[in-house]
C-alpha positions as CSV (number, residue, x, y, z in Angstrom):
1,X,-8.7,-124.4,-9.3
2,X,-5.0,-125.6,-7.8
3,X,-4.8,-125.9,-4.7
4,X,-2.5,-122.9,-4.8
5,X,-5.4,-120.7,-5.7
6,X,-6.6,-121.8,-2.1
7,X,-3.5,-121.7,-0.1
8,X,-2.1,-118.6,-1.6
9,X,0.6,-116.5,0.8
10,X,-2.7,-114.4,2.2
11,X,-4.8,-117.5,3.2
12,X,-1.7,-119.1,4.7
13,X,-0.9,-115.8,6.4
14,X,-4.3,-115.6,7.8
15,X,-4.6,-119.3,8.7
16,X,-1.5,-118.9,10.9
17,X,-2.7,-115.8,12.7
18,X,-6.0,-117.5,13.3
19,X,-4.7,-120.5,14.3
20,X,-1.6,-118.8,16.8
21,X,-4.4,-116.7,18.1
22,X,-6.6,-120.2,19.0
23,X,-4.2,-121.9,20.6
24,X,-3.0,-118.9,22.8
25,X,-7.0,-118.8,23.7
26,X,-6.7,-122.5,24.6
27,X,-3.5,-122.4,26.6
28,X,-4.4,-119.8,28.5
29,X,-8.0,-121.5,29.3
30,X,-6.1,-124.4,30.6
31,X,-3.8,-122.1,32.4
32,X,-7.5,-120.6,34.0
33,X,-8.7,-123.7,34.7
34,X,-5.3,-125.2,36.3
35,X,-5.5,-121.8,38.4
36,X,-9.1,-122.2,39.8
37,X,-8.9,-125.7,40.8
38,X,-5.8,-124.9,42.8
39,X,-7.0,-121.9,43.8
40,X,-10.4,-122.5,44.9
41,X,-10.3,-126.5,45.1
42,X,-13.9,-127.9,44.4
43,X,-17.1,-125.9,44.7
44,X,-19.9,-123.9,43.1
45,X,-17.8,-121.1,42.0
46,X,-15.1,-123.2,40.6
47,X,-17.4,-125.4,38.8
48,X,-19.4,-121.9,37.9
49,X,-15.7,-120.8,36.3
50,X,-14.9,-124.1,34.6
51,X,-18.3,-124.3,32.6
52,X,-17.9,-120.3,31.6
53,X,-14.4,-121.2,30.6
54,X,-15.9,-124.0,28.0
55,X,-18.7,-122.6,27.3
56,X,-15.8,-119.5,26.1
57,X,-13.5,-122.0,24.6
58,X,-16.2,-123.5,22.4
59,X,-17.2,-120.2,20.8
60,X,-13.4,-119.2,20.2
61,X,-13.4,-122.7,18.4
62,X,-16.3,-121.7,16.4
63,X,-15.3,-118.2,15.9
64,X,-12.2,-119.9,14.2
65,X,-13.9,-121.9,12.1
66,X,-15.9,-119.6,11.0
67,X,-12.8,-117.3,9.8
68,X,-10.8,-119.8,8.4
69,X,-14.1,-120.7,6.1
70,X,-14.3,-117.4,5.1
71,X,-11.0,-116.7,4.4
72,X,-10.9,-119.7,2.1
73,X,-14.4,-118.5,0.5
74,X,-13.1,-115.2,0.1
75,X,-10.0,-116.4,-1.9
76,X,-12.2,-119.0,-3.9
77,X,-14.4,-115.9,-4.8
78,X,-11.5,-113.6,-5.6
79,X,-10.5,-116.3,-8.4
80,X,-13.8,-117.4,-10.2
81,X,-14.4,-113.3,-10.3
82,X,-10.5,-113.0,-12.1
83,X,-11.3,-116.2,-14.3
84,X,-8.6,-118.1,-13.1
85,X,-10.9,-120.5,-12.4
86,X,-9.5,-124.1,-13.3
87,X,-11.9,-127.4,-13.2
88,X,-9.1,-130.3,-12.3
């Protein structure tokens, strides 16, 4: 299959929305955390904040992964099922 089987204009179209849609989730987790240390300065409830905040960011991480994986499964799918399946 070429690689333009995988990349098509849908997968690139969902890869950038996933991929915007991370690194908002990221900025604004560092935003948080920049927030709560000045905010709070060092305690239980900050470091109660910063672990949730990981703990958050890790998942979103996953959560993209996971969607990017199927987005390129789905479009590897959609081409053996037309037959324009192409050993290189």
């Amino acid at each position: 299959m070429a690689s333009q089987d995988w990349f098509g204009p849908e997968n690139l179209k969902a890869l950038v929305k996933h991929t915007v849609h991370c690194s908002a989730a990221i900025l604004s987790f560092v935003w948080l955390s920049w927030l709560v240390r000045w905010a709070l300065g060092p305690g239980l409830l900050s470091t109660i904040i910063e672990d949730t905040e990981k703990f958050v960011l890790v998942v979103v991480l996953l959560m993209f992964l996971v969607h990017v994986g199927l987005d390129l499964f789905r479009e590897l799918a959609r081409n053996v099922k037309s037959g324009r399946f192409v050993a290189a």
